[in-house]
C-alpha positions as CSV (number, residue, x, y, z in Angstrom):
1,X,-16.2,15.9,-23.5
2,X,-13.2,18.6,-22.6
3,X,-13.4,18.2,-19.0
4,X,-12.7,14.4,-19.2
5,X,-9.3,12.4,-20.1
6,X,-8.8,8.8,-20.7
7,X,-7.3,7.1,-18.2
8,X,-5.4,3.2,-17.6
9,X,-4.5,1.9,-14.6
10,X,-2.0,-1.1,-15.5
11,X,-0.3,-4.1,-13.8
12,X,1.3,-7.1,-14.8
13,X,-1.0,-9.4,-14.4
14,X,-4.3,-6.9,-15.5
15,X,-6.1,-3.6,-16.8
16,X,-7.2,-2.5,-12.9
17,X,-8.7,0.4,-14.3
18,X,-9.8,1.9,-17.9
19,X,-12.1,4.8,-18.9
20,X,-12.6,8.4,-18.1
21,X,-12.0,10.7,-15.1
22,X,-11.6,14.2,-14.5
23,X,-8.7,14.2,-12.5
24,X,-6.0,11.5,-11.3
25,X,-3.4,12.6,-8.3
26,X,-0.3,9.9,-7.7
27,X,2.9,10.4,-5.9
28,X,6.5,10.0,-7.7
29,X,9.7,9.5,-6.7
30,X,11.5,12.5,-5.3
31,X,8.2,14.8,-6.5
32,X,5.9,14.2,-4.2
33,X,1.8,14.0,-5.4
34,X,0.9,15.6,-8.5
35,X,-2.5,15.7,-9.6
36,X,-3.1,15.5,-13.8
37,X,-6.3,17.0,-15.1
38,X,-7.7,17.3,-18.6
39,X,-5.4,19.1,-21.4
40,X,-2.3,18.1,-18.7
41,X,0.9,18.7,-20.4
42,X,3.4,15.6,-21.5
43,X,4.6,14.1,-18.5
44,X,6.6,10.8,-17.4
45,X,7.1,10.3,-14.0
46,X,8.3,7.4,-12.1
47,X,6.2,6.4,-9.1
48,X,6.7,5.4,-5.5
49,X,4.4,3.0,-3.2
50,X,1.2,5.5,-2.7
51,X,-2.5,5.6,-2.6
52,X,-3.8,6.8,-6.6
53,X,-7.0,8.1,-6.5
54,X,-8.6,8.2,-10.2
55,X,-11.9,11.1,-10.0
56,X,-14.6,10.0,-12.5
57,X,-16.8,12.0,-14.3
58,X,-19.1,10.9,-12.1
59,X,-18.2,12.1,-9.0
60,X,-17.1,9.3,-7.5
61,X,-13.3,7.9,-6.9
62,X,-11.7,5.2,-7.6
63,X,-8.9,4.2,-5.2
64,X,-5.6,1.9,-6.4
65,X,-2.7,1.3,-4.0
66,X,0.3,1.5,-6.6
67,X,3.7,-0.4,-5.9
68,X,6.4,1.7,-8.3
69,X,6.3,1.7,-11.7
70,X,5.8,4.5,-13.9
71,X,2.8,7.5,-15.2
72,X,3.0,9.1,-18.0
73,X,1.0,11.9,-19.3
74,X,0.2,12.1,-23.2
75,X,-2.7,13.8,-25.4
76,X,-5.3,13.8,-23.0
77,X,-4.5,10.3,-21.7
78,X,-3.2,9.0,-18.1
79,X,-1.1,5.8,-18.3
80,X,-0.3,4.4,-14.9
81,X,2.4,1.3,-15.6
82,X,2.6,-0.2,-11.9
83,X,4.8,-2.8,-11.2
84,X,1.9,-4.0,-8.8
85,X,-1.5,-2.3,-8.0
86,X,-4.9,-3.1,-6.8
87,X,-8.1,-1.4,-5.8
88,X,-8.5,-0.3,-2.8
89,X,-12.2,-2.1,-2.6
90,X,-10.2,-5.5,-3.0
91,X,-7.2,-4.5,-0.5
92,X,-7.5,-7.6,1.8
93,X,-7.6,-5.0,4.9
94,X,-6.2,-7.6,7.6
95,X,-3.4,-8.6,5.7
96,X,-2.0,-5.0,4.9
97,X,-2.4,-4.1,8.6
98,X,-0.3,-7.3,9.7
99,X,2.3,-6.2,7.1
100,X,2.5,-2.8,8.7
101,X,2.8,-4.5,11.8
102,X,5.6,-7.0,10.7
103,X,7.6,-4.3,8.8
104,X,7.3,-1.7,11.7
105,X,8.5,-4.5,14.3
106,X,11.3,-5.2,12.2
107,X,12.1,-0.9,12.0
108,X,12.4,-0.9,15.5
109,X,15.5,-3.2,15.9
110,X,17.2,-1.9,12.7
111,X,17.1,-0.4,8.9
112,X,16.2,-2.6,6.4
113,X,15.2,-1.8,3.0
114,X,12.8,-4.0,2.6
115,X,11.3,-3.4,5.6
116,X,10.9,0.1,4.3
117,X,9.5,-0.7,1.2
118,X,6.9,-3.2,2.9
119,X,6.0,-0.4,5.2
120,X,5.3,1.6,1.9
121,X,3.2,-0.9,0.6
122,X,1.0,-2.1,3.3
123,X,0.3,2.0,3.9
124,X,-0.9,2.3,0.1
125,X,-3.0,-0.5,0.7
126,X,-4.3,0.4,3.9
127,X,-5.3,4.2,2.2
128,X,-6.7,2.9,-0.8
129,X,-9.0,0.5,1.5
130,X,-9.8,3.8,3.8
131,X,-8.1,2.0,6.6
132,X,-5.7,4.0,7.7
């Protein structure tokens, strides 16, 4: 089928995603959201914390909060390496939102970098869930 590519949504510890979609839309570092569709030219990006969203053939969309890692773009196939991921249908919804909570709290007193990054995380989680 043209209008299709193969795509792989990867982790350390597991395949999160593998098969076809028509269109997938990430966010990398310093580029902002870019959305890869069938016939996409070679591309490798890396990636920040952000809410993927994989469109099936089937009309439907499949949600992945992404932690960093890398995409790349090659013949007709989406590779998303993540150093950590997971669908948004298995985001444990209460635990993102205390993150958020915890990282924001810790914001307000003074900059910490991995209070940033936690805040990153727990709001890829929370849009992949539909929480936020």
């Amino acid at each position: 089928m043209a209008n299709v590519m193969t795509v792989e949504v990867v982790s350390p510890e597991k395949v999160l995603y593998s098969g076809e979609a028509t269109m997938v839309i990430t966010r990398t570092i310093g580029g902002g959201e870019v959305a890869f569709q069938p016939g996409h030219v070679a591309f490798l990006g890396a990636l920040t914390e952000n809410h993927t969203r994989v469109f099936l053939a089937d009309g439907s969309t499949e949600d992945v909060a992404v932690h960093g890692g890398f995409v790349e773009v090659s013949n007709n196939k989406v590779s998303i390496l993540s150093d950590a991921a997971e669908l948004g249908s298995q985001v444990d919804i209460e635990r993102a939102r205390s993150a958020k909570e915890r990282a924001e709290e810790t914001l307000r007193h003074e900059h910490d970098a991995e209070a940033v990054s936690a805040l990153g995380r727990a709001h890829a989680r929370l849009n992949a869930a539909g929480a936020l």
